[in-house]
N, C-alpha and C positions, 0 to 999 in steps of 0.2 A: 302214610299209614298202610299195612299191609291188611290185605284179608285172607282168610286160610281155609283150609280144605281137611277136612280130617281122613284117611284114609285106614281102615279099619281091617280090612280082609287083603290079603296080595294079590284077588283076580280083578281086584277093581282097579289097579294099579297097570294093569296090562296095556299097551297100547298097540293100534295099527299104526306103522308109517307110513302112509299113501305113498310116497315119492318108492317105496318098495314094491310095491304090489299093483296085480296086472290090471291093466284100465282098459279101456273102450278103445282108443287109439292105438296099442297093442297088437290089438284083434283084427284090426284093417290092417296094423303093419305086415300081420302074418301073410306072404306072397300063397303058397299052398291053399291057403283058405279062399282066396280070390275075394273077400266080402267086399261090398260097397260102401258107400256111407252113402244114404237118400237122405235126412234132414237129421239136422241139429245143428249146434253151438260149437264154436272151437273149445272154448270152457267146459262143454258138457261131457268131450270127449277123454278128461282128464278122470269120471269116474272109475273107480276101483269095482272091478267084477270079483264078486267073490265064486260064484258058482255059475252053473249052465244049468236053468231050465227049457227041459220041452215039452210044449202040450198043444193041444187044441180043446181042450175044454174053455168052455161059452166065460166060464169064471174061475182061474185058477189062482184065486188071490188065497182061500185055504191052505195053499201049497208053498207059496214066497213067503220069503220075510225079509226083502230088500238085499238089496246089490247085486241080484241076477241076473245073468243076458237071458230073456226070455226067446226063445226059440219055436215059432208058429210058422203054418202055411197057409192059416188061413182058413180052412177044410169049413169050420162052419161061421165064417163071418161073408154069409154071401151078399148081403146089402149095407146100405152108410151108415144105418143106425147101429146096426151088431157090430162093425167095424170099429166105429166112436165109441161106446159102451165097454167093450174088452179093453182098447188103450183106457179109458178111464177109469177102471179096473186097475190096471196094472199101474199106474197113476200113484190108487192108494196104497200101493206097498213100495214106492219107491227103489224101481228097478237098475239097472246100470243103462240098458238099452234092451229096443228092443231087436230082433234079427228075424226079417220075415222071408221066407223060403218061395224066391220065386220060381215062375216056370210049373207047376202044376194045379194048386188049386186057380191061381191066380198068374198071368202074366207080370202082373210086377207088382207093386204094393199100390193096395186100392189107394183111392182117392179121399174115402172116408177115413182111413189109418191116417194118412198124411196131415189131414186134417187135425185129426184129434191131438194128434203127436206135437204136431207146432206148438197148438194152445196151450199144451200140458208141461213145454220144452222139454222132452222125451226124444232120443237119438234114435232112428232110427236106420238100420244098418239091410241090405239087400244080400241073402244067401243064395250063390248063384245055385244052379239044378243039378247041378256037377258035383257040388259040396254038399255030402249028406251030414245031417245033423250031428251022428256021430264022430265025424273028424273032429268037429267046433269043441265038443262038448270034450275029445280026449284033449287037444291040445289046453283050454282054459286046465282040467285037473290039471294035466303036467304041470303046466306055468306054476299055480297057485298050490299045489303040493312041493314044486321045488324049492319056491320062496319060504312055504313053512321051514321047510326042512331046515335052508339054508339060518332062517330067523334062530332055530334050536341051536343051531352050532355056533351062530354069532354067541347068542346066548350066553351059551356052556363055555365059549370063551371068554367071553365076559366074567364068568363066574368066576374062573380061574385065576383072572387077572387079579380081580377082589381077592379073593383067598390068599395070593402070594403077596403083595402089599400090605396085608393082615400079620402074615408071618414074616414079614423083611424085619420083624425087629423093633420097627418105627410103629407099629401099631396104629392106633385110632387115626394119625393124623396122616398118614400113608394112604389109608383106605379110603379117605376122603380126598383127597388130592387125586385118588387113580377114579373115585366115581366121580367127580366134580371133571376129568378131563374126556372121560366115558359117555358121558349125557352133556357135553358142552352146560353146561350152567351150574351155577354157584352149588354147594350144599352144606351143610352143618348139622351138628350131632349136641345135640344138650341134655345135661340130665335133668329131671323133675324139678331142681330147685331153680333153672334157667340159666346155670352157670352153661358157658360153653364150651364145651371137650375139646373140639375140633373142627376148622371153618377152613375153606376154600373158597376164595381169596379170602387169607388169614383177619384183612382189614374189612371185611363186608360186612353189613349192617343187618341185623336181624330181630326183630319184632321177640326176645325170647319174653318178655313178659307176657305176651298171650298164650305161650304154649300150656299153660296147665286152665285156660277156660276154653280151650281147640273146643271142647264136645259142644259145648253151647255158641259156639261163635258160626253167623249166616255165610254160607262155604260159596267160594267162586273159587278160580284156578290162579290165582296171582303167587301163593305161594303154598304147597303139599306139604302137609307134614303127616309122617308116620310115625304111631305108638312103637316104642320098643319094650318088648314082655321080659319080664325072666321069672320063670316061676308063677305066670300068671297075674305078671305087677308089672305096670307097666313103672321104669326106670330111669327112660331118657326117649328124646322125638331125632327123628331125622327128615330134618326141612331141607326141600329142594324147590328148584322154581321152576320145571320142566318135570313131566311124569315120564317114569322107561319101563320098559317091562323088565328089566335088572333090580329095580330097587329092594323088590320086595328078599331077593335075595342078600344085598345090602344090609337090608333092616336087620336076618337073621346072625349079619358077619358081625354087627354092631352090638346087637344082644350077645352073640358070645365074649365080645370083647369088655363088654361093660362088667356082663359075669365073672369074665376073670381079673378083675380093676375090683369087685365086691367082695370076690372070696380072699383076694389079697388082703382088703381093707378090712374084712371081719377077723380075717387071722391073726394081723397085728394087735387088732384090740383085743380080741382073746387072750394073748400072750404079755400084753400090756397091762392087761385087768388083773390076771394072774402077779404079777411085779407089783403094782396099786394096792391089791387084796393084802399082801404080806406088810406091806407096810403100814397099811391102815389097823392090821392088828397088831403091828410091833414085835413081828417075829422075825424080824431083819436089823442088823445093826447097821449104824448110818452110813458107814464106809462102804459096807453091801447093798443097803440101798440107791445110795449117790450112782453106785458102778453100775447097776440093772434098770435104776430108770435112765442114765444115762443112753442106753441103747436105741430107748425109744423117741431121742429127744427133751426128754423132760432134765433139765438143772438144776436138783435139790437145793443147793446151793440161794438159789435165787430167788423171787418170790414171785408164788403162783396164787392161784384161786381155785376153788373148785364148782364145777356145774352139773349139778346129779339128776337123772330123771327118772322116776320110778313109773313103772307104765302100771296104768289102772285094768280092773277087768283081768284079772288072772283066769283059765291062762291063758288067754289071746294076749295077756302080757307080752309073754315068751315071744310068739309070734311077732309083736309090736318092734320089741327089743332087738329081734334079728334082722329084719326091715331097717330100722334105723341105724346099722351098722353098717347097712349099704350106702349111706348117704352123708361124705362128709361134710364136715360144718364149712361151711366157704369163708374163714377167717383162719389165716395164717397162724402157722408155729402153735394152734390149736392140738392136742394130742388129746384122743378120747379111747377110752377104752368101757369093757361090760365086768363090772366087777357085783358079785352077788343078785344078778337079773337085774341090775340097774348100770344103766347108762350114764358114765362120769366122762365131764370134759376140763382138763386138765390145763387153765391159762396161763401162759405166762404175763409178766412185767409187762404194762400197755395195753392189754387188750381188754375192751370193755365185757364187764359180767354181764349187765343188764343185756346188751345185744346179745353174746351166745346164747344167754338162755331162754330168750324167748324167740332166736333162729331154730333154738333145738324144740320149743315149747313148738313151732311153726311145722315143723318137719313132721311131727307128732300128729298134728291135725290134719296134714295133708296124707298123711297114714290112714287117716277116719281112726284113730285113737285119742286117747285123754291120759295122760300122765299128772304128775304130782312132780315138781323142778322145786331144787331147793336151789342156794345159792349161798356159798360160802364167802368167809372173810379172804383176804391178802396175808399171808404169813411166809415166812422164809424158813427154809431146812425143812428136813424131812418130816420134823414133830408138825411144823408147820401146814403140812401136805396132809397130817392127818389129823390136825385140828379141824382146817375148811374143810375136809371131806365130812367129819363131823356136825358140823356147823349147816354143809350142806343139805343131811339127813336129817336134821332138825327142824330143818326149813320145810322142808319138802313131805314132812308128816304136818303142815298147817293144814293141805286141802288139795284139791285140784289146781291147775295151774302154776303159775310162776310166783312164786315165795319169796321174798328178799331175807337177807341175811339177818338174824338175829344175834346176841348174844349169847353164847352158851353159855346154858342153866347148868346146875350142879344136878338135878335132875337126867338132862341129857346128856352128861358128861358119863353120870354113873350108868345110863345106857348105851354109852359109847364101848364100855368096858367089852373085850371080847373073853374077859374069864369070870364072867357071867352068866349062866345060863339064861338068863331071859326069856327066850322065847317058850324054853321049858315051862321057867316058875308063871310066865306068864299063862301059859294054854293050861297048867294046873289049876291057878284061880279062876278063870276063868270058865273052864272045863262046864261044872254043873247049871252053867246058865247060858253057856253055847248049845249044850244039847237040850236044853230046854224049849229052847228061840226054836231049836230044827224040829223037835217032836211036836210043839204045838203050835207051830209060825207065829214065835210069840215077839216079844220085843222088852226082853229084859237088857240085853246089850246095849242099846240105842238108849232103853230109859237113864242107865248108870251113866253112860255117856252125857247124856242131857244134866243129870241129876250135879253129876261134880262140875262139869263147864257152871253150871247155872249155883255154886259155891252151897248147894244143898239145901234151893231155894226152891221149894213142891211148887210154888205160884207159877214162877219161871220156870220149869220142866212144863207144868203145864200148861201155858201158853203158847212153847215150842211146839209143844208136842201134839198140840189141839184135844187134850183129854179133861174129863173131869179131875179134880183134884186126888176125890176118893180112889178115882183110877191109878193116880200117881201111889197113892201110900199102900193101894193094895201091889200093885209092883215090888215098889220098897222090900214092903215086907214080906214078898217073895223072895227078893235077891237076897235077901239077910238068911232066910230059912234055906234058903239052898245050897250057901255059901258056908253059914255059920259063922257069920263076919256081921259087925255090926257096923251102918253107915252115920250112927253116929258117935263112933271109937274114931278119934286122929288118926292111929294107927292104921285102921283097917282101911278109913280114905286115903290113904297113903297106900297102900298095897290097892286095890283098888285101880287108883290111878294110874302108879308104875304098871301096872297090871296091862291096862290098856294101849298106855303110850307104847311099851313094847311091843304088843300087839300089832299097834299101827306102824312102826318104823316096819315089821319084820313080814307083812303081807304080801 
């Protein structure tokens, strides 16, 4: 079982290599400096100095914040106590060492320092009288500005290397093979649903089922993963098992590469839904059909299925719909495309409906949206393609969520019609009791709705509906006065009804 680390921002990402950077034993090596070493630890002298301080103030812990050679003479630690005091001082900021300046305030390092320094295992280093403080303090910048410098160019070459294995052609799986041989340890690239892109070593084992609860899972360092954005979304993680100060530029090589795998993948369906659109209206003859879905993989010929997803919440719909265009279905010879704001997935022969559509129902939620999935029958040829698509629309005006296939009504048939106005004749009749609902936040829509599901049962409307009765028939006979339609003429619940359903298919 692995545990993971989420790494959120790229300066958290940043690492020191100690085995790079200049230590304590360094500093004695330097012959010019002449320093001594008076006590410590062979281990202790492997600390990383990052900076030179000098002071003589009684307490310069305000001034440290760890890994400095602290540089004193002593000037006011004239007895053991002030002596033990400042090392225990220096103590609580965790210094590299300290380097006391002998030959004038002091002939060599008091007795009291020594002391203190043991107990505390704090290095203590002898600067002869010879060596003024400013030597110590240019050579540490030099060391530790060259090393920066030289880390920047590693860097920048680093970057480079990424970038051009980016663009060899081989894409994803290239740039992971050069940062997987870059940072010596494994890495891999998955996108949101956990499938995975691209791994080094191809056969390595990866926990992807945790990467979409990384925010809530308790972090140690066993294994890193970073979000990849595009757009502000995050799209896919790139897990490694060693942090480098490279990655974060990584994460960016990887978001563009994902971006350009999404904008491919939207464009197809674009241009696929566009070919789906025409023949679901029947402005294609079959022989032109068969040749143009051909292109995209689809075999009129053969028998498919249809899996439609209407996103809810118009119009973060739209929003919803373009999202999900970035994410293909992880089930083979699947061809989906966006036909009229609704996301259609196009199966072939073998693959199961129930699973794509509630993979697509899944993908939808991990969006934080709600759609309405209808689900068509199995039919062959092209009439067949627009029967299920049909079929699927039928479905998928039951309610939220995933809908299984029904029968096609003669009702939804004569809404299938594209030489129908519909949505016209429907926002007509409907017209005087939508602006009603909006001028008085009323609920004559919902009531009509209630009223025909409920076969024009006022008991049942008002039960639904939590209202008095008399509330119900004063409704009523509102919607009849506004309408000029009377809900108890056949006819007019028949127009009515079409009225609605339309309605709902076309939101």
């Amino acid at each position: 079982m692995f545990t993971c680390t989420m790494i959120a921002e790229s300066r958290c990402a940043s690492v020191q290599l100690a085995a790079m950077a200049l230590t304590v034993r360094d500093v004695l090596a330097e012959p010019d400096l002449g320093i001594g070493l008076v006590s410590g630890e062979p281990d202790a002298l492997t600390r990383p100095v990052r900076w030179v301080a000098v002071t003589e103030l009684a307490d310069p812990r305000p001034f440290l914040t760890g890994g400095e050679l602290v540089l004193t003479t002593g000037l006011r630690q004239r007895g053991a106590a002030s002596q033990r005091e400042f090392v225990r001082r220096l103590a609580e900021r965790d210094i590299a060492a300290l380097g006391f300046g002998v030959g004038l305030s002091h002939p060599q390092v008091p007795a009291g320092t020594l002391e203190a320094a043991r107990a505390a295992g704090m290095v203590v280093l002898a600067v002869p009288y010879e060596t003024p403080f400013i030597a110590v303090d240019r050579f540490v910048a030099d060391r530790v500005l060259g090393e920066h410098f030289g880390r920047v160019q590693r860097l920048l070459d680093n970057h480079d290397v990424l970038a051009r294995a980016l663009l060899s052609g081989q894409g994803m799986g290239a740039l992971v093979a050069a940062l997987r041989q870059m940072i010596d340890a494994p890495v891999m690239v998955a996108d949101q649903q956990g499938t995975v892109l691209a791994s080094a070593p191809a056969k390595a084992a990866w926990p992807v089922e945790q990467l979409g609860r990384l925010s809530r899972t308790a972090a140690t360092q066993d294994l890193t993963v970073y979000p990849v954005e595009v757009e502000n979304f995050v799209v896919a993680y790139l897990c490694t098992r060693r942090s480098a100060d490279v990655l974060p530029y990584a994460v960016s090589l990887v978001g563009l590469e994902v971006a350009r795998r999404q904008a491919v993948l939207s464009g197809q369906r674009q241009l696929a839904g566009q070919v789906l659109a025409d023949v679901v209206r029947g402005t294609v003859t079959a022989a032109d059909a068969d040749r143009r879905l051909g292109t995209y993989g689809i075999q009129a010929a053969g028998s498919h299925a249809i899996v439609l997803a209407i996103p809810e919440e118009q119009p973060r719909g739209s929003e919803l719909i373009r999202r999900l265009t970035y994410s293909p279905l992880p089930l083979p010879e699947v061809v989906t495309a966006v036909v009229d704001g609704s996301l259609v997935a196009v199966l072939p022969a073998g693959q199961p409906a129930d699973e794509a559509a509630h993979l697509l129902h899944g993908q939808v939620r991990q969006l934080g949206g709600q759609a309405r999935i209808g689900i068509g029958g199995w039919y062959a040829g092209v009439s067949g393609l627009r029967w299920s698509y049909y079929e699927a629309r039928e479905a998928a005006s039951r309610g939220l969520g995933v809908n299984e296939r029904a029968p096609m009504s003669l009702s939804g048939l004569i809404l299938a019609s594209e030489d129908v106005p519909l949505r016209d004749l429907a926002a007509d009749v409907l017209r005087p009791l939508v602006d009603f609902d909006a001028a008085h936040d009323g609920a004559l829509i919902v009531t009509l709705r209630a009223f025909l599901d409920a076969n024009g049962s006022v008991g049942t409307v008002a039960q639904r509906l939590i209202l008095h009765r008399n509330t119900v028939r004063y409704r009523i006979a509102q919607i009849e006065k506004l309408t000029d339609r009377s809900l108890a003429d056949t006819a007019d619940r028949v127009q009515f009804w079409l009225a609605l359903t339309a309605a709902r298919l076309t939101e």
